[in-house]
C-alpha angles and dihedrals in degrees: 000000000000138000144207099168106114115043112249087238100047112128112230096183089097139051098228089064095043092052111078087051091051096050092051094050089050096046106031108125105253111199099162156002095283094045084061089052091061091057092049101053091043088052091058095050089054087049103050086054090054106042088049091050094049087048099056083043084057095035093050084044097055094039087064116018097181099047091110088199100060099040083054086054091051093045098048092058082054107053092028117034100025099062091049086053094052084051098052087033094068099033091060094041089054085051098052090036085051095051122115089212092055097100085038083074120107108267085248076083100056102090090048094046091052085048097054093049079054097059104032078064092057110042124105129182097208088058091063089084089038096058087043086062097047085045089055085042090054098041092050082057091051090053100047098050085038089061093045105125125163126191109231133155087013096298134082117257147190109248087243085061090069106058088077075071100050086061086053109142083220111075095206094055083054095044088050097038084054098045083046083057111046087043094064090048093040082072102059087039098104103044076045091057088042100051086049097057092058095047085061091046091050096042096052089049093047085047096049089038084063088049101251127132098241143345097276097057087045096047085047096065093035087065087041094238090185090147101045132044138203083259088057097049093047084050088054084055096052088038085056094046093055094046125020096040103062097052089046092055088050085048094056093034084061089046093045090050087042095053085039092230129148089218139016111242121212088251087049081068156011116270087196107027110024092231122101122126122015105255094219091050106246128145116285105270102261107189096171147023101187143048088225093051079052094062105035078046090063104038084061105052088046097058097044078063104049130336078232106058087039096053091052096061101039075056079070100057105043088046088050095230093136115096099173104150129107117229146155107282100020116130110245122256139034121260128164113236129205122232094198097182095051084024088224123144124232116207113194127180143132122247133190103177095275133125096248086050078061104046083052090061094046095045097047085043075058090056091043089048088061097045088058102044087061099033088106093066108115094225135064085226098047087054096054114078124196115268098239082070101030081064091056086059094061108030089049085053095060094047092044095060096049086113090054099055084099080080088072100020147039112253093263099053086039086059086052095045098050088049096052087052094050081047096051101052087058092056106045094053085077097045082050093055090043089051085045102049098039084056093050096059097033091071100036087057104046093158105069138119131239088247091060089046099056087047094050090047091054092039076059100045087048083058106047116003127091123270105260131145115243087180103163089020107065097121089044092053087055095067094035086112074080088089101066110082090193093070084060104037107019122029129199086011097121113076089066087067077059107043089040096054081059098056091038088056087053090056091045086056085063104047088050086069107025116014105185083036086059099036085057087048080057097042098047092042088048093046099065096054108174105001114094131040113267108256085060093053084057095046091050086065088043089248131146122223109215144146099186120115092239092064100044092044092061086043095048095048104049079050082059106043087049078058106051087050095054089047100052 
């Protein structure tokens, strides 16, 4: 279907432009199923101007986080335009969900519908003033982190220009270029502390406002988790623990006798990721100057590994939808963003010529791929996959193109790279678990203190973090949940990086054997975005979605063999 119903150059940025849409969508006579079609199409193409408009305000935001004109921008769509939606946003769902054609409907229809019933039980009014805080909250964060600067080696830099320092050969560069660091951050602690714990105090009230216990039953619903459960989540921790710790420990035992060190510092190796100095003392692997080397890198590797994939992301670029630098101002991280209504893809991230830097490109291109391959579904909702799956995109992606790293490095540093990658993913299973089941009881305990927070997040860190001494730096460690920006902006989005590493090691397995047989598994499951459960995202892949320790365990030991073999 086609529409014609909102005009190409309507600016969906106000209200007052969005209204009259909104009111015919809401009071159009509806006699049939068709009839009920038709609405549904018309309310996607509204949406996909909306959402789109909303995006370039957040991308423009986060691109510059000190330009005041266009955070006021941002935030006015915010406080102005969003609760109006959530309002419309309701009163149409309740509309479609009350209609007596509604299980007259194609069965194409069946997963939004669910969704929306799932929506229409959770809204509450009283909780629009309530989101518009927790936006303001996030956006604040966004501002604070986007404005960190250090001086070091004589220039200002982005914190993420720094990290080139923490892989320094010489351990007294790392350990200064740490302390510059967590200095910096030490000075917005305590507002960090402060905006959290009125996160916490909003959330619980939006979630007993809905009627739900806590936080974690409501967000639950809210990501329409209808194929995995709390149980299932705290499973994948315990899972994690048998299995991923103590390899990493072994890992990080290896690294601690290499650098000939008593103890492992927190600037010897990653607290997220695992990775940090090389441990035979070579040069940090440097696999690009420029941004523009970056990009040309990339296309190349893409299309050594289908015209496809490569055309798709050469699509980026000419489109300018790549914004890769790091600069002052410029909100940390890297994210891909949708443009519904173009149905382009924005990739922003901030890179500072490390490998990381690169595995960030290739895993947000993952994310653009996906949003390509389903960019010919007719509805908003049928294009947005769920993000247990959209990680696969991305996380398959970095593994996939493991045969194509020679584009940036020499064979030697490929082999180390690829090593490092295979490394990392051990060791951030158990960060994962740590983000996830602070959250969990965060949220279960709103309550707390700070006091019982920082000992809960030690108690966690006891459990699944590496065995580093923070000596000197006890009261800094327990606030070092401060680094994750999910915690802040998106909660409970965490354990997804977790279930779809899973899924993406499952489609490694099968590159490994057959690449063009695994690359159509990913083609045919992104393809179908939103439209499936997710169990059946997975299956159209011919994964398995699974926590048990049986299941990572097969996963996490064929990782381990293929690194052994590079390592030999």
């Amino acid at each position: 279907m086609t529409s014609s119903f909102v005009t190409e150059d309507f600016d969906a940025s106000k209200w007052e432009n969005i209204e009259p849409y909104a009111n015919d969508l809401l009071t159009r006579e509806l006699t049939c199923s068709g009839c009920l079609e038709r609405l549904i199409k018309d309310s996607s193409t509204l949406a996909e101007h909306v959402s789109e408009a909303g995006t370039l305000l957040s991308i423009a935001m986060t691109c510059d986080t000190e330009n005041s004109s266009k955070l006021q921008s941002y935030l006015d769509f915010v406080e102005n335009v969003q609760p109006k939606l959530s309002e419309f946003a309701d009163a149409l769902n309740r509309r479609l969900a009350g209609h007596p054609a509604v299980e007259e409907l194609p069965s194409r229809y069946d997963l939004m519908i669910k969704c929306i019933r799932t929506d229409i039980g959770i809204f509450r009014e009283e909780n629009i003033p309530l989101q518009v805080e927790e936006a303001k909250l996030e956006t604040e964060h966004s501002t604070i982190t986007g404005a960190m600067m250090v001086e070091y080696d004589g220039e200002e830099k982005t914190l993420p220009q720094m990290a080139i320092y923490l892989e320094d050969t010489d351990r007294s560069v790392r350990e200064s270029a740490w302390r510059a660091v967590t200095a910096r951050m030490e000075q917005d602690a305590e507002r960090l502390s402060e905006i959290y714990d009125e996160l916490i105090r909003i959330r619980h009230q939006i979630a007993t406002n809905a009627g739900f216990d806590d936080y974690r039953f409501y967000i639950f619903e809210a990501k329409h988790r209808y194929d995995y459960s709390l149980d299932d989540c705290l499973q994948f921790h315990d899972s994690i623990e048998s299995v991923c710790v103590p390899l990493m420990h072994q890992i990080h035992g290896e690294r601690r006798t290499a650098l000939g060190v008593e103890t492992l510092r927190p600037w010897d190796v990653g607290e997220k990721s695992g990775g940090g100095v090389d441990i035979q003392g070579r040069s940090p692997l440097q696999p690009f100057d420029t941004v523009d080397e970056l990009i040309s890198g990339c296309s190349n590797i893409f299309h050594s590994m289908s015209p496809e994939l490569g055309g798709m992301f050469d699509m980026l670029k000419e489109r300018d939808s790549l914004d890769l630098e790091s600069r002052k101002g410029k909100a940390p991280g890297g994210y891909q963003a949708n443009l519904e209504k173009t149905r382009i893809p924005f990739i922003f991230m901030n890179a500072a010529g490390t490998q990381g830097d690169l595995m960030t490109m290739v895993h947000e291109a993952g994310h653009a791929f996906h949003s390509c391959y389903s960019s010919e579904l007719d509805l908003i909702d049928e294009r947005n996959p769920p993000l247990e799956f959209a990680e696969v995109a991305s996380m398959s992606m970095e593994l996939m193109s493991h045969p194509e790293w020679g584009e940036f490095y020499s064979e030697e540093e490929a082999r180390r790279a690829k090593a490092d990658h295979l490394e990392k993913i051990v060791c951030f299973m158990p960060w994962m678990a740590t983000i996830d089941a602070f959250q969990h009881w965060v949220y279960a305990n709103p309550e707390h203190s700070r006091e019982e927070r920082a000992e809960h997040w030690l108690e966690l860190r006891r459990r699944f973090g590496p065995k580093t001494d923070w000596s000197g730096f006890e009261e800094l460690k327990e606030t070092s949940w401060q680094s994750q920006l999910h915690l802040f902006q998106v909660p409970f989005y965490y354990v997804e990086y977790g279930i779809a590493q899973l899924g993406a090691l499952q489609l490694w397995q099968y590159h490994r054997k057959d690449a063009a047989d695994a690359l159509s598994r990913y083609a045919r499951a992104m393809s179908l975005g939103n439209t499936k459960p997710l169990p059946e995202l997975f299956g159209a892949a011919g994964l398995n979605l699974g926590f048990g320790e049986e299941h990572v365990s097969s996963l996490i030991g064929e990782l381990n063999e293929a690194l052994g073999e590079i390592q030999a």
